[in-house]
N, C-alpha and C positions, 0 to 999 in steps of 0.2 A: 504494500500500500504506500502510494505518494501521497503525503500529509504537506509536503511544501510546492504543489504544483497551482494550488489559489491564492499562494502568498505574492503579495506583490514589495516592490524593496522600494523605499519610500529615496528620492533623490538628495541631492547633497544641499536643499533648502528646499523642502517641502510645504512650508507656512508663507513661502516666496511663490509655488506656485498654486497653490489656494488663492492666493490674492488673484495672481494675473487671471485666472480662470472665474473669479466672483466680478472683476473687473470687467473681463469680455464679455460675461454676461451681461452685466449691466450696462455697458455700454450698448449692444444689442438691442436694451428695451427701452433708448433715451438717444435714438435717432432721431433728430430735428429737421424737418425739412427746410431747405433755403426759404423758403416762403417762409416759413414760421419764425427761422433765424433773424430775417429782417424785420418782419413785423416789433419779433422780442424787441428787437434793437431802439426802434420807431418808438415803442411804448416802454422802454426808459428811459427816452431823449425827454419825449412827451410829460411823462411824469415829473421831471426834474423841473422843466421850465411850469408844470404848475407850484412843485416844491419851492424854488427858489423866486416865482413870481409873490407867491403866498409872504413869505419872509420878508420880499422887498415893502409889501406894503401894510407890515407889522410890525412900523418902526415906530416904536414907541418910548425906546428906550432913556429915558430923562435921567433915572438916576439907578444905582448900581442895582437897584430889586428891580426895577422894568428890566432891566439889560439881567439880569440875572433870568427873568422867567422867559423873555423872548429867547434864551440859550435853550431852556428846559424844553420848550413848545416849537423848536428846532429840532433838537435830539426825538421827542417823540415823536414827530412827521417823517423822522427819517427812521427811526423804528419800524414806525406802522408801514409805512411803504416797504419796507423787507418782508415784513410777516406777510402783509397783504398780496407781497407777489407769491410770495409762497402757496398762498392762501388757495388763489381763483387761479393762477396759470395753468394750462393743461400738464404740463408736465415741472421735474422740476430741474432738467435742462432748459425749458426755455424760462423760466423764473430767474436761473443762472445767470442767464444772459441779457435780459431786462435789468438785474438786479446789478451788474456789471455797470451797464447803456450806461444805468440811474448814475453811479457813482464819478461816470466819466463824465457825465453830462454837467451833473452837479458841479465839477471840479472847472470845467470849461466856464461854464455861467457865472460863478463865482466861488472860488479858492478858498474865500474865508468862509464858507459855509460851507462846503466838506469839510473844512477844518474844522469849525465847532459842531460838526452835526455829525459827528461818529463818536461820540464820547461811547468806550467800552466799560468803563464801568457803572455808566447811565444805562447803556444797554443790556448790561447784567440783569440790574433788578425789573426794566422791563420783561425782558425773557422769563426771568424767575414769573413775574404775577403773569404773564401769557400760558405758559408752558403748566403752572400750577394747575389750567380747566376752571370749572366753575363761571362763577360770571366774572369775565374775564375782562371786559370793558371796565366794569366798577374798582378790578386789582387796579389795573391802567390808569384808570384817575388818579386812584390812591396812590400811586407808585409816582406818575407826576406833582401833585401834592409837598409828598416827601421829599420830592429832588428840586422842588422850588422853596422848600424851607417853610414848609406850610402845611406837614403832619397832621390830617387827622379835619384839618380845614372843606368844610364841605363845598363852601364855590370852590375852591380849587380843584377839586375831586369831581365834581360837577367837570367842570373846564376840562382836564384832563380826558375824561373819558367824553367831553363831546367831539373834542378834537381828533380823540383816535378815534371815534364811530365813525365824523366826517373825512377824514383823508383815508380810510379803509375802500369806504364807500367809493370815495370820488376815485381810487387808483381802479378797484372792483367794474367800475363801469369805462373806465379807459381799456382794460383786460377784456371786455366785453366789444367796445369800439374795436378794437385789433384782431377779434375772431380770435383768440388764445385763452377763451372762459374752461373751465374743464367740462 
């Protein structure tokens, strides 16, 4: 009896090619057609120029707390436009690539808002109160709130979460404009 003719002898980086083999698979299932690729493209130029239009005309900043919440009400529109591509795009190759457009575009339009609107560790506790479930808009407030120095303050939690309802929505129905809704 052969007892070692089912055995197979594992090669000299076996967890190396598990990867490339989970890779090609997924690569497989996250083919973007050129049509889809541009569209993505198209709607995170689109998105940026409502992001950075929105900004220009919420200058408010008088004294270091207006300038302090118009940072906070930045960081969370460029939040919610991550999540929200994620959210509605058909897949999330082309989310990838929206979500790229967004960052190039932003950066093109204006420098000093990519600069203050990727704050990572604003974006943490976002993630944390999204990623938590639940009612996830009212974390969002609360989570704005707290990173505008206003803990527990209900207009601000109010404001927080209308503002990620509203720019959720408005990217949601851009994602929809561009035929790339799931």
């Amino acid at each position: 009896m052969d007892f070692d003719s089912d055995i197979k002898i594992a090669g000299s980086k076996p967890s190396g090619d598990i990867k490339k083999n989970k890779v090609t698979e997924n690569a497989s299932e996250e083919i973007v057609s050129h049509t889809d690729s541009l569209r993505a493209k198209k709607l995170g130029e689109r998105v940026a120029g409502k992001f950075c239009a929105d900004n220009n005309d919420f200058s408010i900043a008088n004294d270091e707390f207006d300038s302090q919440m118009a940072l906070q009400r930045r960081i969370l529109l460029s939040f919610t436009t991550s999540v929200a591509l994620e959210q509605f795009c058909k897949s999330e190759a082309v989310a990838g690539i929206a979500q790229k457009s967004f960052i190039d575009s932003v950066s093109k339009l204006s420098g000093t808002f990519y600069d203050t609107s990727s704050d990572t560790g604003a974006f943490s506790f976002y993630f944390l109160a999204f990623r938590r479930g639940g009612d996830v808009e009212r974390r969002i407030g609360q989570t704005f709130a707290m990173l505008c120095s206003h803990d527990g303050d209900p207009i601000y939690q109010e404001l927080g979460e209308a503002l990620y309802c509203w720019f959720s929505s408005t990217v949601e129905n851009l994602v929809e404009e561009f035929d790339l809704k799931k």
